[in-house]
C-alpha positions in Angstrom: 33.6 28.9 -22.9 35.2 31.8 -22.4 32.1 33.7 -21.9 31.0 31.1 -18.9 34.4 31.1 -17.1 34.5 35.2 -16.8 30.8 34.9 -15.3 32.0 31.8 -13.0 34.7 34.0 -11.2 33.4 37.0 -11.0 30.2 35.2 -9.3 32.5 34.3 -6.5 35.7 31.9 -7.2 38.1 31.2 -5.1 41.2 31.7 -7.7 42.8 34.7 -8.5 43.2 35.8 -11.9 45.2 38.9 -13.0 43.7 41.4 -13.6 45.1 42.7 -17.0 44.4 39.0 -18.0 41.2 38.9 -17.4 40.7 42.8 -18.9 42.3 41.4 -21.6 40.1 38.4 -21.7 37.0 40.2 -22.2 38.1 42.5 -24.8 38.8 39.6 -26.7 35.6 38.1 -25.9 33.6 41.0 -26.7 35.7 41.4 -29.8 35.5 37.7 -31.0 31.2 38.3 -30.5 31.4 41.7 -33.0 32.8 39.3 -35.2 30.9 36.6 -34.9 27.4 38.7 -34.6 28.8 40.2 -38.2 29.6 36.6 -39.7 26.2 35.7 -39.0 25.3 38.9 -40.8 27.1 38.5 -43.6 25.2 34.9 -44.1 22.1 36.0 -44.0 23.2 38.6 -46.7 24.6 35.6 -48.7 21.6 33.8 -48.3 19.5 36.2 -49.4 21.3 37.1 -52.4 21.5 33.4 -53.2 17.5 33.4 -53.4 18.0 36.7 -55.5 20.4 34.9 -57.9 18.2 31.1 -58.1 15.3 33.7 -58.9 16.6 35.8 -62.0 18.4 32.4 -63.1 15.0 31.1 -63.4 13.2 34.1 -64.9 16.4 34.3 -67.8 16.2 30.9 -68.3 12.6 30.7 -69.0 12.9 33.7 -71.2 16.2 32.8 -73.1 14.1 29.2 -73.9 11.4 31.8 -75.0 13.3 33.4 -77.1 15.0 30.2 -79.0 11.9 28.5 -79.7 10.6 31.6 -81.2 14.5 32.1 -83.2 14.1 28.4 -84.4 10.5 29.6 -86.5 12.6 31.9 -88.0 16.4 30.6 -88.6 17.4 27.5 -89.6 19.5 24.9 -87.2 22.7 26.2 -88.5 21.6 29.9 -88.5 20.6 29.4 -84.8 24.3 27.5 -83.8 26.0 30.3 -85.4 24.5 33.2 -83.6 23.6 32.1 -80.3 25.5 31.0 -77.4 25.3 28.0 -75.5 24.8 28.8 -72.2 24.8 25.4 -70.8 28.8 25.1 -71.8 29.3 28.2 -70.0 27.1 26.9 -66.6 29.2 24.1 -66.5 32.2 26.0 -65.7 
């Protein structure tokens, strides 16, 4: 709203405005856009590394379940509890 006003008066308004204030005004302006032009960086770089994360979830997931059904040919139940974690106790934190 800012933004609009600035372009408003200096299209032709009838009010005055100080000058500093309005300097001022569009420093902050410009300033409050770098910020907001990095925000929206910053959460495409979250979004992104979200997909990255979902992804190698997935592939160690299938894996790890791999890797247990194969354990379980070769240790028994109690073997298996002993020496390998529980990962779902761990995602639920």
């Amino acid at each position: 709203m800012v933004g609009e006003m600035i372009v408003r008066y200096e299209a032709g308004s009838t009010i005055t405005i100080d000058p500093t204030l309005l300097a001022t005004q569009k420093a902050q302006l410009a300033d409050g856009q770098l910020h907001w032009a990095a925000y929206q960086r910053a959460l495409g770089g979250q979004r992104a590394a979200r997909v990255r994360l979902d992804a190698a979830r997935i592939a160690f997931d299938a894996g790890w379940t791999r890797f247990v059904a194969s354990a379980k040919a070769l240790l028994s139940e109690a073997e298996l509890a002993r020496i390998v974690p529980d990962f779902t106790v761990m995602r639920a934190r």
